[in-house]
C-alpha positions in Angstrom: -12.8 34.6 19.6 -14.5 33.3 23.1 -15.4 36.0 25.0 -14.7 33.8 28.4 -12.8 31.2 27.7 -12.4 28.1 30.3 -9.2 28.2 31.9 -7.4 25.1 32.7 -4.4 24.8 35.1 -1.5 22.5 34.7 1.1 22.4 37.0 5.1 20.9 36.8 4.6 17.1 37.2 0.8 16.5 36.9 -1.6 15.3 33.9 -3.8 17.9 32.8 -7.1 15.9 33.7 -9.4 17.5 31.5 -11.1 16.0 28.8 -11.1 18.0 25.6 -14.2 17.3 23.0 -13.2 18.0 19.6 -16.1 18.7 17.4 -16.6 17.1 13.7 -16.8 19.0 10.5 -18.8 18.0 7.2 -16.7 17.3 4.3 -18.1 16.2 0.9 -15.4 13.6 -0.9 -15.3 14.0 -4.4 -17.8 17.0 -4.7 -20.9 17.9 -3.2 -22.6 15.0 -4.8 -20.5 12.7 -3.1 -20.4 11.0 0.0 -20.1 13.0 2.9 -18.0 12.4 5.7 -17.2 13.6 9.6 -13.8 15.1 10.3 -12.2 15.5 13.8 -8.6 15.1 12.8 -7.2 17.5 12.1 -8.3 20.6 13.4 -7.3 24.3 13.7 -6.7 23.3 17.4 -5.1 20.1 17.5 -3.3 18.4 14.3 -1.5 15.0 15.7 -3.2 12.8 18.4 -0.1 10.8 18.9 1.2 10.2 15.4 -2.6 10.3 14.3 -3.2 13.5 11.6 -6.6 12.5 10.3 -10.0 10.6 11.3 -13.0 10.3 8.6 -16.1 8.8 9.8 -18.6 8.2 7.4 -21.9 6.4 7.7 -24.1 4.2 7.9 -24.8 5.3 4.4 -27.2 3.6 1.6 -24.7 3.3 -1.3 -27.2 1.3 -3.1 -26.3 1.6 -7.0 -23.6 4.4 -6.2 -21.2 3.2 -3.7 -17.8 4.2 -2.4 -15.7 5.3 -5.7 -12.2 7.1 -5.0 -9.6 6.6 -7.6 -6.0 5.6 -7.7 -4.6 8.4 -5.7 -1.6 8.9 -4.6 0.2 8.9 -0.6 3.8 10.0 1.0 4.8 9.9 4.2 1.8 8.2 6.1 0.0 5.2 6.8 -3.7 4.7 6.2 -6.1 2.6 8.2 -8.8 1.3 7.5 -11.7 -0.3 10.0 -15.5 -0.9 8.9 -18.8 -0.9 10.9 -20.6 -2.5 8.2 -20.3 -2.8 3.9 -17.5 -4.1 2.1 -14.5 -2.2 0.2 -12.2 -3.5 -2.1 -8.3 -2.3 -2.4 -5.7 -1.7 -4.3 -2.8 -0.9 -4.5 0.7 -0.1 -6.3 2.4 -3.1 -4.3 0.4 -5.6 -5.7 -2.0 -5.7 -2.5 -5.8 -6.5 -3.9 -7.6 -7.0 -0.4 -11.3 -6.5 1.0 -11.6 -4.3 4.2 -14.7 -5.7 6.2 -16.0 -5.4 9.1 -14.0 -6.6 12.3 -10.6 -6.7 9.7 -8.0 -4.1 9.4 -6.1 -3.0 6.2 -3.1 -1.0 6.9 -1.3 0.5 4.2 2.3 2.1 4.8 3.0 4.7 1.9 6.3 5.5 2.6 8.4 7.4 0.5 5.1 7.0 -2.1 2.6 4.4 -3.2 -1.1 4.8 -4.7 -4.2 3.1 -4.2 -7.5 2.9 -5.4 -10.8 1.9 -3.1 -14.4 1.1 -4.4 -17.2 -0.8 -2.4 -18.2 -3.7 -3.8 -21.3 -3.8 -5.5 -23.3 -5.8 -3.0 -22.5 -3.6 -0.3 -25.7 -1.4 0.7 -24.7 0.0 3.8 -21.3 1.6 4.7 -20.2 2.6 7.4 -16.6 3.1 9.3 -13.9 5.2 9.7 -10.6 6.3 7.8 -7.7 7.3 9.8 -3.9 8.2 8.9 -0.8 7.8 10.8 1.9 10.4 10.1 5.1 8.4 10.2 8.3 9.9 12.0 11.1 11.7 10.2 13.3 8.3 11.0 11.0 5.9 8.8 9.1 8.1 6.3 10.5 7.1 3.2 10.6 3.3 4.1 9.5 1.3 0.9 5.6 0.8 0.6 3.8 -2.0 2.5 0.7 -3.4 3.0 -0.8 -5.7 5.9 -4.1 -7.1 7.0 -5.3 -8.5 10.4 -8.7 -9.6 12.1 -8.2 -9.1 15.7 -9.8 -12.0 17.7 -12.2 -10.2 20.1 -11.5 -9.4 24.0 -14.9 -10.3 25.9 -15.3 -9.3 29.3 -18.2 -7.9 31.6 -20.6 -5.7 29.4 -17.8 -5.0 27.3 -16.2 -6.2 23.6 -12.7 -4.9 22.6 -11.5 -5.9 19.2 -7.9 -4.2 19.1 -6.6 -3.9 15.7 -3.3 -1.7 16.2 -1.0 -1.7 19.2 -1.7 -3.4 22.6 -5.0 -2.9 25.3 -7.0 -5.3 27.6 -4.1 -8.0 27.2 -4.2 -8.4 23.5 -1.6 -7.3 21.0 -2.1 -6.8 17.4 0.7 -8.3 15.1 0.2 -5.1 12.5 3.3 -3.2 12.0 3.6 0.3 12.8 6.2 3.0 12.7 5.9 4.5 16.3 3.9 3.6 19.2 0.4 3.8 19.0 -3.0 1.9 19.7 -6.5 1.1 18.2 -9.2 -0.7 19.1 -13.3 -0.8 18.6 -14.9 -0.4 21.9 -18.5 -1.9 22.2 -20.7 -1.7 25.7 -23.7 -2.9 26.9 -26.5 -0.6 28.4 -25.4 0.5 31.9 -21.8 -0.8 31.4 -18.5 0.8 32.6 -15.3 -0.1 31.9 -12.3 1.5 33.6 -9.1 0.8 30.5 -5.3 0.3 31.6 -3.5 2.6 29.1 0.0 3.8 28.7 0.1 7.2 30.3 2.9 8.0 27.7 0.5 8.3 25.3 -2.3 11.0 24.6 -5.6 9.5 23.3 -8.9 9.5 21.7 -12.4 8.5 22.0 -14.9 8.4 19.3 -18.4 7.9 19.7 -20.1 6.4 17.0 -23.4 5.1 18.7 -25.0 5.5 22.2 -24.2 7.7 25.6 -21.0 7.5 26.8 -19.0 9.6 29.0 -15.6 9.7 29.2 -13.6 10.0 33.1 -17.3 11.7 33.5 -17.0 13.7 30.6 -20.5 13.0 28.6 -18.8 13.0 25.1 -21.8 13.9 21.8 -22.3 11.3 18.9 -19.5 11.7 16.0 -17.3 13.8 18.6 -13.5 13.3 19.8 -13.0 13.4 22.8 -9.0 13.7 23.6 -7.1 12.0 26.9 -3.9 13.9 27.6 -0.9 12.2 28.7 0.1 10.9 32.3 -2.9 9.1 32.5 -2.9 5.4 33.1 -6.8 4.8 33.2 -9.4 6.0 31.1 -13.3 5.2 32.7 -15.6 4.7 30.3 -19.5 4.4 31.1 -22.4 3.5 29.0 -25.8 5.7 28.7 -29.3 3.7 28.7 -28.2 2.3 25.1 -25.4 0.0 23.5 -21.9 1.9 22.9 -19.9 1.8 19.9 -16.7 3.7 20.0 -13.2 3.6 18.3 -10.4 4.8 20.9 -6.9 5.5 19.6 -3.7 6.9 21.1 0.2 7.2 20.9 3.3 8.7 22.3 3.5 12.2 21.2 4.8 12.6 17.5 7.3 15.4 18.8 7.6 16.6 15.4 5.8 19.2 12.7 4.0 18.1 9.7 2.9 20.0 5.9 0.0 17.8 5.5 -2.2 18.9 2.2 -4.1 16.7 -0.3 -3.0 13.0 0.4 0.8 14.0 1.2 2.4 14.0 4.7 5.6 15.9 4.4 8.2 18.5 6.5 8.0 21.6 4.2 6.3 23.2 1.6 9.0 22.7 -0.6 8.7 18.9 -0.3 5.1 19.0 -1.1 5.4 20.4 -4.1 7.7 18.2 -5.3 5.4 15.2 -4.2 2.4 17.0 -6.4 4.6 17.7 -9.7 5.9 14.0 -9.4 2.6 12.6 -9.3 1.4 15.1 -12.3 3.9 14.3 -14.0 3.5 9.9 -13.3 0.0 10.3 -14.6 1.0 12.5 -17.3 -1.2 15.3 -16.1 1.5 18.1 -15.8 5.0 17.7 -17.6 8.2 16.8 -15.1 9.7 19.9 -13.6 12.7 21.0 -15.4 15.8 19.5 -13.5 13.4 17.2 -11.3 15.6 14.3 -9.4 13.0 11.6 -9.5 14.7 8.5 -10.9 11.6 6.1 -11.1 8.2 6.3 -10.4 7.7 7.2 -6.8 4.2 5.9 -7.1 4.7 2.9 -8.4 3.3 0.7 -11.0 -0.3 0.0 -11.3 -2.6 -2.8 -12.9 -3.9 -2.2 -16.5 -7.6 -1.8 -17.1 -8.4 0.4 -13.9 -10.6 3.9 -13.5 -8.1 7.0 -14.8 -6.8 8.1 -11.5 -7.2 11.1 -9.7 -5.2 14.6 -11.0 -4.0 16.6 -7.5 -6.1 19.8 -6.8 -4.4 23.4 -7.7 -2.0 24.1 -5.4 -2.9 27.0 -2.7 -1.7 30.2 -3.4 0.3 30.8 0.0 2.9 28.8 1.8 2.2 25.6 3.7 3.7 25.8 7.1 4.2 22.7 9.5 2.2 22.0 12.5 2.3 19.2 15.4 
């Protein structure tokens, strides 16, 4: 526990201006042998930033003759998105989607009531580099039928800055992607010196993350690989470039209002449903037999092409109860 913790006041009516920096945490994927990334969502402290529940950043990492390797694996309940700094990745998935995320393209991937997907660089990828991020989708539209979509955003140039907004709208340009509450995404890239003061939404709360240079955020000098978060009732955010370039990824959205069970790579409301999420997907890949009375008529995770890697059996369950947070 701090022993003086800061104290910040917010009165009936008015944002609460400060600038929280949410610090990452090293997570290995796969084992401690493989590749490691940086988390800031979620966190003990804060689980949704908007409907956002999760933010890998990985890289830039030599892959050379190892590479990106995850597994079909399965989803419920969320959208994943995917944006790259460098390398090349190639998807699957149980739709029938076979794309490439590259750099300056998104891939989002709406699970819905369940799908599963598989990702591996591609061999002649040698450096990777990007981030992973998840949007929880609201109570209304979580068990929507699986999708897939893929944009490139056509860049928004201005004064010592590049915008390239992939999800929502900013700086006058709207992406087409489809999404299941209001949010926005975009790569932020500066010039040395530069400042940018953003229009933004002051519905939304938001996030800043610094992948390269010094930046501070409304004057708040915000680390390398750290988060910083924008509360609501904000309709700028002032952003202003160190002696370097600035590469950064902001995101944001109208507060989820709701509580999620997130564990493994389901997004659910109770513990109850994420157990039954788990055993279905045991029993799909013939890992676990089918619960005794189970209700699922047809594969909630769909069918998947002949010939690829065995997929990926869920972890042991924990041995306490999942409650929701938000």
């Amino acid at each position: 526990m701090e022993q003086d913790p800061g104290e910040l006041v917010c009165r009936t009516g008015e944002p609460c201006v400060g600038i929280e920096l949410l610090e990452p945490r090293d997570v290995p994927l796969g084992g401690p042998r493989a590749m490691a990334v940086r988390r800031t969502l979620p966190q003990r402290g804060r689980s949704l930033i908007g409907a956002w529940c999760f933010l890998d950043h990985y890289g830039p990492d030599d892959v050379t003759g190892r590479g990106m390797q995850v597994p079909r694996h399965p989803h419920t309940g969320l959208a994943t998105v995917s944006w790259l700094f460098s390398g090349e990745i190639e998807h699957r998935d149980s739709t029938g989607a076979h794309a490439w995320v590259r750099p300056g393209e998104v891939n989002l991937m709406t699970a819905g009531r369940g799908i599963s997907h598989q990702e591996f660089s591609t061999p002649g990828t040698r450096l990777l580099h990007g981030v992973q991020l998840w949007l929880a989708l609201p109570d209304a539209t979580r068990h929507v039928a699986p999708s897939f979509e893929h944009h490139r955003p056509e860049p928004v140039v201005g004064d010592g800055y590049r915008l390239q907004v992939f999800l929502g709208s900013a700086a006058g340009s709207t992406s087409p992607v489809r999404t299941h509450s209001p949010v926005v995404a975009a790569q932020v890239d500066l010039t040395a010196g530069a400042q940018l003061e953003l229009a933004v939404d002051p519905r939304f709360e938001h996030g800043l993350l610094l992948d390269a240079g010094g930046l501070t955020v409304d004057g708040h000098a915000v680390p390398v690989d750290h988060l910083a978060y924008v509360p609501t009732g904000h309709d700028r955010i002032r952003l202003q470039a160190g002696d370097g370039p600035v590469r950064a990824l902001l995101i944001g959205g109208e507060p989820l209002g709701e509580q999620i069970v997130m564990w493994w790579n389901f997004v659910g409301r109770s513990h109850e449903e994420v157990v039954a999420y788990r055993a279905a997907w045991q029993a799909e890949i013939g890992a676990e037999p089918a619960p005794i009375g189970s209700q699922e008529q047809a594969p909630r995770f769909g069918p998947f092409a002949e010939g690829t890697p065995p997929p990926l059996p869920a972890p042991v369950l924990p041995a306490l109860r999942m409650r929701p947070r938000g």
